[in-house]
N, C-alpha and C positions, 0 to 999 in steps of 0.2 A: 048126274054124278060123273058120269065118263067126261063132260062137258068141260065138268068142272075141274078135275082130272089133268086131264089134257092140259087146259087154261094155265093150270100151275105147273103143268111139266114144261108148257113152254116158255114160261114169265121165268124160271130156274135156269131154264137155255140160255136165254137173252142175258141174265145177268150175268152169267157163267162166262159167256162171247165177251160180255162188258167187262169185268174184272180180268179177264185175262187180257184183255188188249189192256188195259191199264197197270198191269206187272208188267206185262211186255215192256211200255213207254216206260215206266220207270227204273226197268233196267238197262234201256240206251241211255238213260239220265246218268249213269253210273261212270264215275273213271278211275282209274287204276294206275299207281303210284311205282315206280319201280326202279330205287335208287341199289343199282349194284357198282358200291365203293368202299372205298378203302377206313379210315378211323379218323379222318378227318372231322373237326370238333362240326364244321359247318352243315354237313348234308345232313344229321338229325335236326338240325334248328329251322333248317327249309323246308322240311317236310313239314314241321308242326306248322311253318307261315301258311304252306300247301292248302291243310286243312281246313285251317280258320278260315283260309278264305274262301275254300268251299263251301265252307258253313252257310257262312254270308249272302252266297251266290246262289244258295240252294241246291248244293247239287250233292251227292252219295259218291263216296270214297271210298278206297281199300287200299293201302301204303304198304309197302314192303319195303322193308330197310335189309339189305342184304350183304354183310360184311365177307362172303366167300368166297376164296379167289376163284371158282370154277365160274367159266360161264352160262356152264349149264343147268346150274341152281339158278341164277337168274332165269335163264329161258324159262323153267319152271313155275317160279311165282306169275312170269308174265302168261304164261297157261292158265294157274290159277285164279287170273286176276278176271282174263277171259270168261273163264268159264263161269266166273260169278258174277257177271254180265257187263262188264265194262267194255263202252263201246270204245273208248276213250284211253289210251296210256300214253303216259309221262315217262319217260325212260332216259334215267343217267345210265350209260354200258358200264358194264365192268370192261370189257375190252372195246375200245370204239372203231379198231380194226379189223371187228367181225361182231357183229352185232348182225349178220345175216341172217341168225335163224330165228330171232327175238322177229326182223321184221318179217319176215317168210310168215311166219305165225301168224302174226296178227294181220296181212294182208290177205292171208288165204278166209278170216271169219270177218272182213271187211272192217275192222278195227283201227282204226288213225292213231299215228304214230308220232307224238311231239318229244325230240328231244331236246332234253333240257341240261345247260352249260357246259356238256362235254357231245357236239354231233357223232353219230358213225361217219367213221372217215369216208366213205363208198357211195354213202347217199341212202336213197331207197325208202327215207321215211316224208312225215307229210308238213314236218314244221320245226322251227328250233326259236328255242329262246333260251338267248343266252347272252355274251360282253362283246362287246363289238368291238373287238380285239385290235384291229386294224388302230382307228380310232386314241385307245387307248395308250397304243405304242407312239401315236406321232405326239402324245399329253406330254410322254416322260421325252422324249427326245425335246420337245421345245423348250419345257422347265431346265433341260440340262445342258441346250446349248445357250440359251440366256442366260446361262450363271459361269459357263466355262468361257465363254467368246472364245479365249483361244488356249491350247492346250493338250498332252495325250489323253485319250478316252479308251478303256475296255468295254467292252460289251460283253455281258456273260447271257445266253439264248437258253431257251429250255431246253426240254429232250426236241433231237432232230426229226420225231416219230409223232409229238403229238400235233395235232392238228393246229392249235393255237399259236405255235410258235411262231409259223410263216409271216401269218397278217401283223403278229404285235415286231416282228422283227421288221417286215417292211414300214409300216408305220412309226417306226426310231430311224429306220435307215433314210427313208421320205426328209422325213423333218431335218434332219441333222446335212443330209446331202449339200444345201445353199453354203455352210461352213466349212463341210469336209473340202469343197473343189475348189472355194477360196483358199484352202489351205492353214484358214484357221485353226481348226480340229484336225487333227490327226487319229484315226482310229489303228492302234496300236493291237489289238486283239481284238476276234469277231469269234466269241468260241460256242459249241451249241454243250451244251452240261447232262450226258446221257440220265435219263431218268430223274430228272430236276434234284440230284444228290448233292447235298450239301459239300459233303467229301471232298467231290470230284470237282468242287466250285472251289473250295479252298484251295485244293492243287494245282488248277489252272491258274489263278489268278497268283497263285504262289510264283509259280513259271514264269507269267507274265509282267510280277514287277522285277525278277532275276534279269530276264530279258531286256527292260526296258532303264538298266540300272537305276530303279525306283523313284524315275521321272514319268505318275500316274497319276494324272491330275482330277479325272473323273470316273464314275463306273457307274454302266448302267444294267441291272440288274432285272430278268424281267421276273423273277419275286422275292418276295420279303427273306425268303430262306436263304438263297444265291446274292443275297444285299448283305445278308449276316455272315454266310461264308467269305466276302471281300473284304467284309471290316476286318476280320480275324485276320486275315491273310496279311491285311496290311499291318495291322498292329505289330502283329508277329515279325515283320520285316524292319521294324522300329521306325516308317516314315514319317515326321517331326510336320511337314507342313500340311493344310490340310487337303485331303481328299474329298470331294462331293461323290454321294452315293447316291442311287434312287433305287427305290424297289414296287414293288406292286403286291395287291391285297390287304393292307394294310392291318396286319395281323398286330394282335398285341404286341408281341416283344419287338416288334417295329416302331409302334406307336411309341414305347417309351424310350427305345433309340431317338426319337426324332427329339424329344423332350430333353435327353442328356446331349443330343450334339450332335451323334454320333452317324445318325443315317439324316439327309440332306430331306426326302421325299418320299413318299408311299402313293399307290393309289387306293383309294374307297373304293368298292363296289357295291353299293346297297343291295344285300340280300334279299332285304324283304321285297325292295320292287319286282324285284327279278321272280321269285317263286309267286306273288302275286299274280304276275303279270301270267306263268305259266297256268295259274286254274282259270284267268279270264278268256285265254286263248281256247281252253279245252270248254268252256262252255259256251260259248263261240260254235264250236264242232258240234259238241251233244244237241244244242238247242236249233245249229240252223239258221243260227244268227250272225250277221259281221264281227268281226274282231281286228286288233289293231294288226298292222304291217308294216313295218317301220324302215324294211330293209332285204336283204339279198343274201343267203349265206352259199356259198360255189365249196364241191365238194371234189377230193381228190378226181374225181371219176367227170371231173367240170358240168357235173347236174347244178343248177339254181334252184333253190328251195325259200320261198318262202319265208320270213324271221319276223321278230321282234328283238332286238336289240338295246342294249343301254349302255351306256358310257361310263367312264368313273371320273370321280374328281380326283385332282392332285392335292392331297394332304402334307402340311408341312407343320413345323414349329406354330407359327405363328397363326393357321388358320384351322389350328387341332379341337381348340375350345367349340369355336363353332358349330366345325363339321359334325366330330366326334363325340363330346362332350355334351354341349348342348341338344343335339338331337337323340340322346339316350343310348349309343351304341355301345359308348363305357361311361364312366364315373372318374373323377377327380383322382379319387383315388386307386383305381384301376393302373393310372399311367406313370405312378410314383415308384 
C-alpha cells in the first residue's frame, strides 16, 4: 500500500512539473496589444486586423485600446498586459517622446518591445513596423514634379516634433532637388504645420498665396488634412487657374476630392499589411523563429533598430477604381 502510495504521489509530481511547464510555455505564447491614441477611425480597425491574424498564427492576445491622454494609464495596461503573461507587446505611445517607462517595464521582466507606426523618438525598444516614410516622401515629390516641370511650389511639413516628418520631408526634398537647382521649381514656402492643425495649414498657406501675389502653382501636402486646408485657402483666395495638390493617407474625404477634381494625389497605406505584418513579427519573437527585415529605422538618439517597412502607392483619379475600389477599401458608392 505505501508502495503504491507513493507511486501515485509521484505520477501526481511529474504531471504537476509537466503542466506547469506547459502554462509556463503557453504564456510566453502570449502578446500584448497596446495602442495608447487618440479617436482616430484607423487604430480600432488595426487592432481587430491584429487579432485575426493572431488567430491564424496561433498565438493568444490581450488588446488594450486606450483613448487617455495620460501616459500613465498606458504604462498601466502595459503592466497589465505583463502580468498576464505577455512576453511579447505591440505598442503605439500615447507620447512617443517618452515612452521611457512603458520600456523600462518591460525590459526589466525581459519582455520585447515592437513598436508599431508611431516609434519612441529615444529609441530603446527591440523592433518597429511601420511606413517608410523616407520612401514615401520622394512617391509625392516625383508625382508632383512630373506634373509641375516648372512653376512655384509650397510645401506644407507636419508637426516639427513628430518623428515622421524629417524622413517624408527629405524624401520630397530629395526628389524635387534635380528641378529646384535647375530652377525650374521654385519652392516658394517650406513651412512645418505645429500639431498637423488644419487651422494653422489654412493660415499659412493663406499667407503664403498673400505673399506670392497668388502665383501657386503646386502644393505638397504631407496629409490628407493639410491637402484640405490648402484647397480652402486657395478657393478662398479666388485663384481661377488650376492648382495641383497632393496629400497622403488617402482618407475618404480625399478620395472623393480626387474624383471631383479637386485634390491632384493621395497616398494608400495598406493597413492591413501593416498590422499583419506586426503579429507575424511578434510571433517571430514568441516562437524563436526568423521573421522578415526589410530595413533600418535611426532614432533621434542615432540607435539603429531593426524594422519592417512598407511603402504606399500614389493614388490618383484615374487609378482609384483599381487600387481603392477594386480591392474593397471602399465601394462605388462610398467615393460619390
Amino acid at each position: 500500500m505505501k508502495r503504491s502510495s507513493l507511486a501515485r504521489v509521484f505520477v501526481c509530481w511529474l504531471m504537476s512539473v509537466f503542466l506547469w511547464g506547459c502554462s509556463e510555455n503557453a504564456a510566453k505564447e502570449k502578446v500584448g496589444i497596446s495602442f495608447g491614441v487618440g479617436e482616430a477611425k484607423r487604430w480600432p480597425y488595426e487592432m481587430e486586423i491584429m487579432k485575426g491574424r493572431a488567430k491564424e498564427l496561433g498565438l493568444e492576445v490581450d488588446a488594450r485600446l486606450n483613448k487617455n491622454e495620460k501616459e500613465k494609464s498606458q504604462k498601466s495596461d502595459c503592466e497589465d498586459l505583463i502580468n498576464g503573461g505577455a512576453s511579447v507587446l505591440v505598442v503605439v505611445p500615447r507620447n512617443a517622446d517618452d515612452a521611457s517607462g512603458i520600456l523600462d517595464l518591460a525590459h526589466s521582466r525581459n519582455v520585447k518591445v515592437i513598436m508599431y507606426a508611431r516609434p519612441a523618438t529615444m529609441g530603446g525598444f527591440d523592433f518597429f513596423v511601420g511606413y517608410d516614410t523616407y520612401k514615401i516622401g520622394k512617391s509625392l515629390g516625383d508625382f508632383a514634379a512630373e506634373r509641375i516641370l516648372r512653376g512655384n511650389v509650397a510645401i506644407l511639413k507636419g508637426d516639427e516634433g513628430d518623428i515622421n516628418t524629417m524622413p517624408l520631408s527629405n524624401g520630397v526634398n530629395d526628389s524635387i532637388r534635380p528641378y529646384v537647382e535647375s530652377g525650374n521649381i521654385n519652392v516658394v514656402a517650406d513651412e512645418y504645420v505645429d500639431g498637423w492643425s488644419p487651422v494653422q495649414a489654412k493660415s499659412l498657406m493663406t499667407k503664403i498665396l498673400k505673399q506670392s501675389g497668388g502665383k501657386i502653382d503646386g502644393v505638397l501636402a504631407h496629409n490628407d488634412i493639410l491637402a484640405e486646408a490648402a484647397i480652402e485657402a486657395i478657393k478662398d483666395y479666388g485663384i481661377k487657374n488650376k492648382v495641383m495638390v497632393v496629400g497622403m493617407d488617402a482618407e475618404l474625404p480625399a478620395l472623393k476630392r480626387l474624383v471631383r477634381g479637386e485634390q491632384d494625389a493621395t497616398v494608400y497605406m495598406d493597413s492591413k499589411v501593416l498590422a499583419a505584418s506586426a503579429m507575424d513579427v511578434a510571433y517571430g519573437m514568441v516562437k524563436n523563429k526568423p521573421f522578415t527585415v526589410n530595413g533600418r529605422f535611426e532614432t533621434r538618439s542615432g540607435e539603429q533598430i531593426d524594422a519592417y517597412l512598407i511603402n504606399g502607392q500614389i493614388v490618383t483619379k484615374e487609378n482609384l477604381h483599381r487600387l481603392i475600389v477594386e480591392t474593397g477599401v471602399y465601394g462605388e458608392e462610398d467615393l460619390q
